[in-house]
C-alpha positions in Angstrom: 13.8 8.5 -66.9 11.5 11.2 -68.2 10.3 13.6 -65.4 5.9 13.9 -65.3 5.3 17.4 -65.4 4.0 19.2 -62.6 0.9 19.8 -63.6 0.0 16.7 -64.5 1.2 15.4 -60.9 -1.3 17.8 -59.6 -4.0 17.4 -61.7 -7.6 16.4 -60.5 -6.1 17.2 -56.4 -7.8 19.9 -54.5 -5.8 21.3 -51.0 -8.5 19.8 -48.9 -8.6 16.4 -50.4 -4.5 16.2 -49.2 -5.4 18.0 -45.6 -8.8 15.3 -45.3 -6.9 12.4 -46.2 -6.7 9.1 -43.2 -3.9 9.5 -41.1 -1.7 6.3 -41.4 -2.6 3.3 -38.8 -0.5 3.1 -36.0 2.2 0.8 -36.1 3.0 -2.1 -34.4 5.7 -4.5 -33.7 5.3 -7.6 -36.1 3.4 -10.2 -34.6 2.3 -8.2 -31.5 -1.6 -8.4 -31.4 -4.0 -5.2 -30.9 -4.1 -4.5 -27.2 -7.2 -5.6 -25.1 -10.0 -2.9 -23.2 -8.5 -4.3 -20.6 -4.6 -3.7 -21.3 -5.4 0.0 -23.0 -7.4 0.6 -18.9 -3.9 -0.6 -17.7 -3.5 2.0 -14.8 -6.9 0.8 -13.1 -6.8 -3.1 -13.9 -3.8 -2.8 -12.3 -5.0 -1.4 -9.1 -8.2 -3.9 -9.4 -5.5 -6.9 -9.8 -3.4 -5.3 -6.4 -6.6 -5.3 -4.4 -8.2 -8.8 -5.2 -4.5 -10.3 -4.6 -3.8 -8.8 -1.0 -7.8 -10.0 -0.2 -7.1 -13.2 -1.5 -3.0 -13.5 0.1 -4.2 -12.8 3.3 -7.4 -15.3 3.7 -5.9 -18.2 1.9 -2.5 -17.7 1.4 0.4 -17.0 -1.3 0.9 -20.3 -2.0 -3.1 -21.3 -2.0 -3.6 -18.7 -4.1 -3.6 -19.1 -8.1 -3.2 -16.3 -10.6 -7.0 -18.0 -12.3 -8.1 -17.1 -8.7 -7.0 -13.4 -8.6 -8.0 -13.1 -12.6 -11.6 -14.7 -11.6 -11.7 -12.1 -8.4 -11.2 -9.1 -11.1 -13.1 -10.5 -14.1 -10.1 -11.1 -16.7 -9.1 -14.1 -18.3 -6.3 -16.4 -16.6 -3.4 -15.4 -18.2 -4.2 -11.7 -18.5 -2.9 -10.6 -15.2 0.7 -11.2 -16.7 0.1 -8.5 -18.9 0.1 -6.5 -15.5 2.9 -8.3 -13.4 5.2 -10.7 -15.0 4.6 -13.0 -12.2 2.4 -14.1 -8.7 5.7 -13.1 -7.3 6.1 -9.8 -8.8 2.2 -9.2 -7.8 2.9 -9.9 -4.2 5.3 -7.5 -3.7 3.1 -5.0 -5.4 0.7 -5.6 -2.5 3.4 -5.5 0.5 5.0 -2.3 -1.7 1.2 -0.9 -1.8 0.7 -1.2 1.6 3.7 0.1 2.9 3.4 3.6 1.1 -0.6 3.6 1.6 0.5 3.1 6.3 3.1 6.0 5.4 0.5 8.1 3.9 -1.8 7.7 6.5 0.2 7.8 9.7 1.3 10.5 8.1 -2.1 12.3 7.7 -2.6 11.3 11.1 0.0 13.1 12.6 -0.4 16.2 10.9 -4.3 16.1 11.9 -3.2 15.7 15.5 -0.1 18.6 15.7 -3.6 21.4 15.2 -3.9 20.2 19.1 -0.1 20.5 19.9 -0.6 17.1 21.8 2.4 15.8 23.9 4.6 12.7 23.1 2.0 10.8 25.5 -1.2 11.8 23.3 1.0 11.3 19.9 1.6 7.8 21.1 -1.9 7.3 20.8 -2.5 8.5 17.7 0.4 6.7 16.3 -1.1 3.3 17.7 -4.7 3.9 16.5 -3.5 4.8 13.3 -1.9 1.5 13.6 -4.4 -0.5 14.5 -6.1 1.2 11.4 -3.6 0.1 9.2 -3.5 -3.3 10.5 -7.6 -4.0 11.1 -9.4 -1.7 9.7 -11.3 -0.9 6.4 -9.2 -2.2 3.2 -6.8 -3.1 5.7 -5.7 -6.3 4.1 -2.2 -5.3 2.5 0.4 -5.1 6.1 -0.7 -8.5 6.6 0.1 -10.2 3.8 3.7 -8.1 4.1 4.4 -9.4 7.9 3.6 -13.3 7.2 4.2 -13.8 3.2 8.0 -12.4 3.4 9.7 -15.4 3.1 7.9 -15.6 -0.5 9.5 -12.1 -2.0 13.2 -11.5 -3.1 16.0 -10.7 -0.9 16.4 -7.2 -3.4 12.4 -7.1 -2.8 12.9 -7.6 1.3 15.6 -4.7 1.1 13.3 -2.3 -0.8 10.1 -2.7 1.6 12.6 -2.7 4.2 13.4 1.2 3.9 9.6 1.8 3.8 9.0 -0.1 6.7 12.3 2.2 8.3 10.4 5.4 7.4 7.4 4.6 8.9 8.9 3.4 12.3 11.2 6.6 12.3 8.0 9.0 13.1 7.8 6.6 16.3 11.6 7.3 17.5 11.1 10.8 18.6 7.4 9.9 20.5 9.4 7.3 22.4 12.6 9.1 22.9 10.3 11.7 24.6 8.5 9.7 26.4 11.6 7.9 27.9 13.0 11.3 29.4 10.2 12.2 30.8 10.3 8.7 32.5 7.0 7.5 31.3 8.7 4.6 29.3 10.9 2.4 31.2 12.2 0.2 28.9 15.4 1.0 26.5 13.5 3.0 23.6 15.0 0.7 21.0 13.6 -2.5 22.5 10.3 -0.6 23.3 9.8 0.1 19.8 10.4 -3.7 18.5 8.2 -5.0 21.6 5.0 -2.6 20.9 5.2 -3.1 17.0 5.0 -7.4 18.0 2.7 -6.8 20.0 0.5 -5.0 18.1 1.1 -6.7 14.4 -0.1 -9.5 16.5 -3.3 -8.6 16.9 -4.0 -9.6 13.2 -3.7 -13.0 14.3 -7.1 -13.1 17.2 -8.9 -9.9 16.4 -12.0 -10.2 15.7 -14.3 -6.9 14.7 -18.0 -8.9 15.7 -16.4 -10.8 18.8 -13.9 -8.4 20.2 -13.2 -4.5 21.4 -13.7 -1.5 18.8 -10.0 -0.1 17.7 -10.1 2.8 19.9 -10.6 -0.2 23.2 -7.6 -1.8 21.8 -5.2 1.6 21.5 -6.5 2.5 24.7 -5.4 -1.2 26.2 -1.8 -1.4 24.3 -1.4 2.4 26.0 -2.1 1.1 29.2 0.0 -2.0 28.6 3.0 0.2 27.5 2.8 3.3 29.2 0.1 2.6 32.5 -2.0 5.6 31.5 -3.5 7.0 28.2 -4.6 10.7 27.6 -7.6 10.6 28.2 -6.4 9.4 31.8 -3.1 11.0 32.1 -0.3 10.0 34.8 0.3 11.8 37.5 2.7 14.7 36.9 2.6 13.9 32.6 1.6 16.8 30.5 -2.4 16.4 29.5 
């Protein structure tokens, strides 16, 4: 085949006109359609979709609870949560997983603001059951719920997994209590102590009510009293204030 001269391959092209040129459209696998606003904001509608479920899991239910229900909570169309989750099930344990790292985070935060005061294991108790009741109660406090009564709908592999978070909170408890035990201010064996206060006080979820009942700080001041006779503010007799 007879090779076009150079010039001629050239001719009637300027540099800029090469540089200026379209860049080629982005490719995309065969049959795949364009993404959504809403799948390209995936990071947030993700978050929005993890919110509205652990509202809606904890008032009504897993099982009462429809993906068209959490789509409708967020704004989307039915199906387009699945871009998100592959399943309700999969968006569940987003919620309990969310929730368990948020309490860490927090009691965490907590702890560090109260160790400026160099409290005692008796005043860190308290912290580490107002924080709790935080978690539990408080302001966007609907994610631990849904965790302690909508387990039975998750994975084994998914149980295991939240299982470890749930072990890294509890393990900022062990030393308060060990402490407290020495020092005689907590009768009961420190193991059976911790699984008695933490029933007693994910309990709560079940008959507190913010208009009806006592603020947080009444209840952490009550569940000290109930588990230890005295709180800080009104120290025992002979404990460190």
């Amino acid at each position: 085949m007879e090779k076009t001269p150079a010039r001629s391959r050239s001719a009637g092209r300027t540099p800029t006109a090469a540089v200026s040129a379209e860049p080629a459209a982005e490719k995309r696998p065969r049959g795949r359609p364009r993404k959504t606003i809403d799948e390209r904001d995936d990071g947030n509608r993700r978050v929005e979709l993890v919110n509205a479920a652990a509202r809606l899991f904890r008032r009504k239910g897993f099982e009462a609870t429809s993906t068209r229900d959490i789509a409708a909570a967020v704004g989307m169309h039915s199906g387009s949560p699945f871009y998100h989750f592959k399943s309700k099930g999969a968006l569940l344990h987003a919620v309990m997983d969310e929730g368990m790292r948020t309490a860490i985070a927090r009691q965490a935060a907590a702890l560090d603001a109260a160790a400026a005061s160099a409290p005692d294991a008796l005043a860190l108790l308290q912290v580490l059951i107002r924080n709790h009741f935080d978690v539990l109660l408080g302001p966007g406090s609907d994610f631990i719920p849904v965790m302690l009564y909508e387990s039975r709908s998750i994975t084994a592999k998914q149980r295991t997994a939240l299982a470890l978070l749930q072990g890294d909170y509890e393990a900022r408890w062990e030393p308060v209590l060990q402490s407290l035990h020495k020092q005689g201010q907590l009768k009961a064996p420190v193991k059976l102590a911790r699984l008695l206060i933490f029933g007693a006080l994910n309990w709560s979820v079940q008959w507190f009510d913010a208009k009806k009942g006592a603020s947080l700080d009444e209840l952490a001041d009550a569940a000290m009293a109930l588990f230890i006779g005295e709180s800080p503010q009104k120290p025992m007799r002979g404990s460190r204030a």
